[in-house]
N, CA, C, O and CB atoms as a CASP TS submission, in Angstrom:
PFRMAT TS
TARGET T0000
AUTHOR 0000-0000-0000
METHOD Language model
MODEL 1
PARENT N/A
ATOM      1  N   UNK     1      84.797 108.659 150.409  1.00  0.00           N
ATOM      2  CA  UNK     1      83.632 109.410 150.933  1.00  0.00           C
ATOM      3  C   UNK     1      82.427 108.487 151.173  1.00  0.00           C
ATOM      4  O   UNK     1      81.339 109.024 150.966  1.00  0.00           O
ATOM      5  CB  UNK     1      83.233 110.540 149.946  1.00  0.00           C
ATOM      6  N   UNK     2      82.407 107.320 151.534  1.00  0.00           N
ATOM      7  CA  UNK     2      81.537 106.118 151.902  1.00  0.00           C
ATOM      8  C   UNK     2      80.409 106.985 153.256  1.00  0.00           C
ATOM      9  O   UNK     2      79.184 106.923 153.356  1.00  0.00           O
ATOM     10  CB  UNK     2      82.788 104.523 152.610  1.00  0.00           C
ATOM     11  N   UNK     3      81.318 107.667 154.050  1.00  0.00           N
ATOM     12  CA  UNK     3      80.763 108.114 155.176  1.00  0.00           C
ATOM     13  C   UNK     3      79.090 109.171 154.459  1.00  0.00           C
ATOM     14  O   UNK     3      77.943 109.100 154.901  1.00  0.00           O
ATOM     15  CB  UNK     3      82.233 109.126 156.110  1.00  0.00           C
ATOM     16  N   UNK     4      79.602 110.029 153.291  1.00  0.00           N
ATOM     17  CA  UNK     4      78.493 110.988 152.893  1.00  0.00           C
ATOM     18  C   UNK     4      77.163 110.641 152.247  1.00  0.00           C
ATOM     19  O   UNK     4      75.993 111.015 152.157  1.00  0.00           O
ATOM     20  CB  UNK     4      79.025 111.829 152.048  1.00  0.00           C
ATOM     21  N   UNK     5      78.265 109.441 151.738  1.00  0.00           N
ATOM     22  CA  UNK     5      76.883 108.315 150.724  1.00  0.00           C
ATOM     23  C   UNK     5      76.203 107.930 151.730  1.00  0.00           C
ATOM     24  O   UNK     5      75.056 108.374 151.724  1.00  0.00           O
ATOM     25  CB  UNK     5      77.353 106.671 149.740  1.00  0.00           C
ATOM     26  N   UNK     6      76.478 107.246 152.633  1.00  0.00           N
ATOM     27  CA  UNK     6      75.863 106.498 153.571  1.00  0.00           C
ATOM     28  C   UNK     6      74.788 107.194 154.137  1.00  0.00           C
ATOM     29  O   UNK     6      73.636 106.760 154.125  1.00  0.00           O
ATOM     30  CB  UNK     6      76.722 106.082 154.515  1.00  0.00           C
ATOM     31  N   UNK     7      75.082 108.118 154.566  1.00  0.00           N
ATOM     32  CA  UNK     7      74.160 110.034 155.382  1.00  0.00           C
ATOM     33  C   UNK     7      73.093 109.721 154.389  1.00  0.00           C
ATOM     34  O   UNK     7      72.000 109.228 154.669  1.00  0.00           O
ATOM     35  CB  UNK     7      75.174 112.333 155.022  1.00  0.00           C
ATOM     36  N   UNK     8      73.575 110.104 153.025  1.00  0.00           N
ATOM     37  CA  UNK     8      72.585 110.863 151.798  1.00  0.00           C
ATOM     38  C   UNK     8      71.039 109.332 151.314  1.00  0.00           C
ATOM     39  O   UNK     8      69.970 109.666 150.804  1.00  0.00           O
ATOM     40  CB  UNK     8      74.168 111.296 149.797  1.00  0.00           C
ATOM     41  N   UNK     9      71.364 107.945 151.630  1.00  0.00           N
ATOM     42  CA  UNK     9      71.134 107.031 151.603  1.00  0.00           C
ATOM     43  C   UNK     9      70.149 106.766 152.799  1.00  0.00           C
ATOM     44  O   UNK     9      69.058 106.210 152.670  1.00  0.00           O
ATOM     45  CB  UNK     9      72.177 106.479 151.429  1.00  0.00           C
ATOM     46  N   UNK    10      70.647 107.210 153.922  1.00  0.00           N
ATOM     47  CA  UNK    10      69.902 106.901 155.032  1.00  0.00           C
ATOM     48  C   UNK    10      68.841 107.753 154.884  1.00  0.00           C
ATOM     49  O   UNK    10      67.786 107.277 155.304  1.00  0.00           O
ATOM     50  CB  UNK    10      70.577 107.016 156.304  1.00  0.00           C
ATOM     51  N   UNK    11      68.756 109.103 154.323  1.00  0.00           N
ATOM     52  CA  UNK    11      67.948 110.133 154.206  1.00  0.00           C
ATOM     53  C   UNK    11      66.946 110.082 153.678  1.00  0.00           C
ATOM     54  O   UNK    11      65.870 110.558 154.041  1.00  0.00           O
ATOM     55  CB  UNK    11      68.351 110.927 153.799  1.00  0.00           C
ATOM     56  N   UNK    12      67.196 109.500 152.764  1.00  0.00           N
ATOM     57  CA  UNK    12      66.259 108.943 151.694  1.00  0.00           C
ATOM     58  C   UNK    12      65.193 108.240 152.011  1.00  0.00           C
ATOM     59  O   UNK    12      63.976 108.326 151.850  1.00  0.00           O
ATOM     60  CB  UNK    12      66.843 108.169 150.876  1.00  0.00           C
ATOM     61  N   UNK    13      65.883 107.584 152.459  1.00  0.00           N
ATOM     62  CA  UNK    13      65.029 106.358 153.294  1.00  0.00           C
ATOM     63  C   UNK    13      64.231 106.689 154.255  1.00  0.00           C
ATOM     64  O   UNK    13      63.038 106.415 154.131  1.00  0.00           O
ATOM     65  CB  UNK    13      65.822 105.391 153.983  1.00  0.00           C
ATOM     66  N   UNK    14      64.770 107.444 155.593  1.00  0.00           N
ATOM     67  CA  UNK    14      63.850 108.140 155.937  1.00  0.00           C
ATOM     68  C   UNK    14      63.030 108.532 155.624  1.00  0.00           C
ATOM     69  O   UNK    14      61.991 108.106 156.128  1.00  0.00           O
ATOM     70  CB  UNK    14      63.975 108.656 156.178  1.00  0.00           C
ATOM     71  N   UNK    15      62.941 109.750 154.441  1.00  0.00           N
ATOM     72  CA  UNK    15      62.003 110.535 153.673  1.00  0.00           C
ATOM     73  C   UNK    15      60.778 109.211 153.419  1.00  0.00           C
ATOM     74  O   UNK    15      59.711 109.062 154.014  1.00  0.00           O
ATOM     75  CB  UNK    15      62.840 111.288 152.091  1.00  0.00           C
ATOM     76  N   UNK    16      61.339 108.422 152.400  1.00  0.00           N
ATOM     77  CA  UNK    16      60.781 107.520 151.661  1.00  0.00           C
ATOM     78  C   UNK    16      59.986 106.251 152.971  1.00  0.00           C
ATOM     79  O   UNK    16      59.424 105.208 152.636  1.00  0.00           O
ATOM     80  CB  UNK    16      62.128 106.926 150.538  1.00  0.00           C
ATOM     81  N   UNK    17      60.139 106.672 154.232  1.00  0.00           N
ATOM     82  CA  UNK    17      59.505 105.450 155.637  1.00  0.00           C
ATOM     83  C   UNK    17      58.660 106.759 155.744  1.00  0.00           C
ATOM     84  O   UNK    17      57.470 106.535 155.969  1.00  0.00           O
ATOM     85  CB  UNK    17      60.751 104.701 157.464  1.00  0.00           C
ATOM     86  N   UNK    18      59.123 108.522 155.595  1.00  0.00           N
ATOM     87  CA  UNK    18      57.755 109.346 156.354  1.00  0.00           C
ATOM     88  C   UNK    18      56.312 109.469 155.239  1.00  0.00           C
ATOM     89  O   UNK    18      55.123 109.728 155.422  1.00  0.00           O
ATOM     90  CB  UNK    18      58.348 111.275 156.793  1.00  0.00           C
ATOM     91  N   UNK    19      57.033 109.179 154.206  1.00  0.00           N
ATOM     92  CA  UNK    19      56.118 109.170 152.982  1.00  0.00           C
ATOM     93  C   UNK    19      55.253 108.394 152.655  1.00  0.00           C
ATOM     94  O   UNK    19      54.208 108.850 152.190  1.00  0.00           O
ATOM     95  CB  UNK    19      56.618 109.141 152.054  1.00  0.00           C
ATOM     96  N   UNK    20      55.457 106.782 152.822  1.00  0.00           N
ATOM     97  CA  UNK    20      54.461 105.386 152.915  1.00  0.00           C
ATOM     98  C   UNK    20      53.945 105.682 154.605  1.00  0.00           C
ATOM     99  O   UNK    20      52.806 105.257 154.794  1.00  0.00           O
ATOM    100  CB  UNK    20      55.566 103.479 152.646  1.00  0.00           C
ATOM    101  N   UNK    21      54.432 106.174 155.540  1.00  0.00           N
ATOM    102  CA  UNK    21      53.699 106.634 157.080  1.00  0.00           C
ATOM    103  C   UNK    21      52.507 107.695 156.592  1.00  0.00           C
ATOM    104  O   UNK    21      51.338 107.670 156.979  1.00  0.00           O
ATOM    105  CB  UNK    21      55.011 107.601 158.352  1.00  0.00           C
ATOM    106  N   UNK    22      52.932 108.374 155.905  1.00  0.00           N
ATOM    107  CA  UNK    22      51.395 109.344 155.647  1.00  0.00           C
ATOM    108  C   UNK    22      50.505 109.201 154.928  1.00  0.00           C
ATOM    109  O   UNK    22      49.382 109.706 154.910  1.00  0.00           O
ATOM    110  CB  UNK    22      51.431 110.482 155.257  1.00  0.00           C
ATOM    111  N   UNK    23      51.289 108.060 153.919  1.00  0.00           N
ATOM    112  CA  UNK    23      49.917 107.427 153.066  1.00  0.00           C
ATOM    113  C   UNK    23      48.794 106.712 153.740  1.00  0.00           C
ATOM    114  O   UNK    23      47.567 106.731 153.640  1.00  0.00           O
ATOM    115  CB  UNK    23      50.349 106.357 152.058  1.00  0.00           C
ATOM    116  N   UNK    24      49.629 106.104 154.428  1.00  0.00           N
ATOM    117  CA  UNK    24      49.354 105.085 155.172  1.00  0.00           C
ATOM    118  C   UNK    24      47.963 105.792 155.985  1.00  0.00           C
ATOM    119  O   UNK    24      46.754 105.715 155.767  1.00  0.00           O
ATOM    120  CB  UNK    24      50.739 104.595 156.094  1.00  0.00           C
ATOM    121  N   UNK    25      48.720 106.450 156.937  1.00  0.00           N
ATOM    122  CA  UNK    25      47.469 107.395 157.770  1.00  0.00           C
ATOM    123  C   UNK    25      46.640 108.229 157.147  1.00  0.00           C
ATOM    124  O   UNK    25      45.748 108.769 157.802  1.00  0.00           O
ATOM    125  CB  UNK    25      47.955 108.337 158.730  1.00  0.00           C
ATOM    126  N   UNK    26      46.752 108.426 156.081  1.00  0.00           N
ATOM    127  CA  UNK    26      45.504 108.962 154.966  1.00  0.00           C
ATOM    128  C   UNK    26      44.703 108.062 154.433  1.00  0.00           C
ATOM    129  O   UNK    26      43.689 108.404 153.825  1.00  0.00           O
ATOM    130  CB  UNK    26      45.979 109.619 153.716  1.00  0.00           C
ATOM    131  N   UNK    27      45.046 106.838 154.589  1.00  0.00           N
ATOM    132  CA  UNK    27      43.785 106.106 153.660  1.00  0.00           C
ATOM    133  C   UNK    27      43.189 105.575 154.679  1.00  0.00           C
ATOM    134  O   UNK    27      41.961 105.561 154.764  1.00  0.00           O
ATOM    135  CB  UNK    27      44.113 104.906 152.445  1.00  0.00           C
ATOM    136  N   UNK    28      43.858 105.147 155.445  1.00  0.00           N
ATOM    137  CA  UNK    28      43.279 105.314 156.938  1.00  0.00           C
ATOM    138  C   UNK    28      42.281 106.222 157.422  1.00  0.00           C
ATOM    139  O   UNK    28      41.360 105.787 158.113  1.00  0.00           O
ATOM    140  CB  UNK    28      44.232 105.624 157.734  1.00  0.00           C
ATOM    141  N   UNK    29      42.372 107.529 157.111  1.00  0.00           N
ATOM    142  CA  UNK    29      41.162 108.468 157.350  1.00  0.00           C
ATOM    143  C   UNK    29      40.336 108.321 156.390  1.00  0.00           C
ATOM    144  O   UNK    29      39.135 108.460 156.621  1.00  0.00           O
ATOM    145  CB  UNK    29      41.425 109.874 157.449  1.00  0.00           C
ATOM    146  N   UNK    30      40.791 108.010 155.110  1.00  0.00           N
ATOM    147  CA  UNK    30      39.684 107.483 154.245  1.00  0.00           C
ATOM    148  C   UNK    30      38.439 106.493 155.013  1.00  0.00           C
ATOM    149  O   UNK    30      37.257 106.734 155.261  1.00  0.00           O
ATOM    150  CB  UNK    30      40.463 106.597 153.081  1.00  0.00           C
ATOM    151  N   UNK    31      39.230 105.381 155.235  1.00  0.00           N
ATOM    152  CA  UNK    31      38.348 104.559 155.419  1.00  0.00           C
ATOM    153  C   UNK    31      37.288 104.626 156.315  1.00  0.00           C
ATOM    154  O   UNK    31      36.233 103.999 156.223  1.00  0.00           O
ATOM    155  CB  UNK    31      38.857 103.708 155.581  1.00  0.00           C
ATOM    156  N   UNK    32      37.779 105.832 157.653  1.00  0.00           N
ATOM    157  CA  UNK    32      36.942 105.587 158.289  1.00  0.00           C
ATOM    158  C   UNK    32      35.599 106.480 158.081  1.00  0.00           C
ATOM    159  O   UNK    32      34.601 106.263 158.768  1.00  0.00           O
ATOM    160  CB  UNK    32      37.493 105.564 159.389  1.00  0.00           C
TER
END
């Protein structure tokens, strides 16, 4: 089942790239 891990892994990651993206653009509105 390499194929489901792989899915559940990529997901994550995703999540975890939209999550540092909104920090990101929040401290960003901080600053300005």
């Amino acid at each position: 089942m390499p194929s489901i891990q792989n899915t559940i892994i990529e997901f994550n990651f995703t999540l975890l790239l939209g999550r540092i993206y909104k920090n990101k653009a929040k401290s960003e509105e901080d600053i300005m």
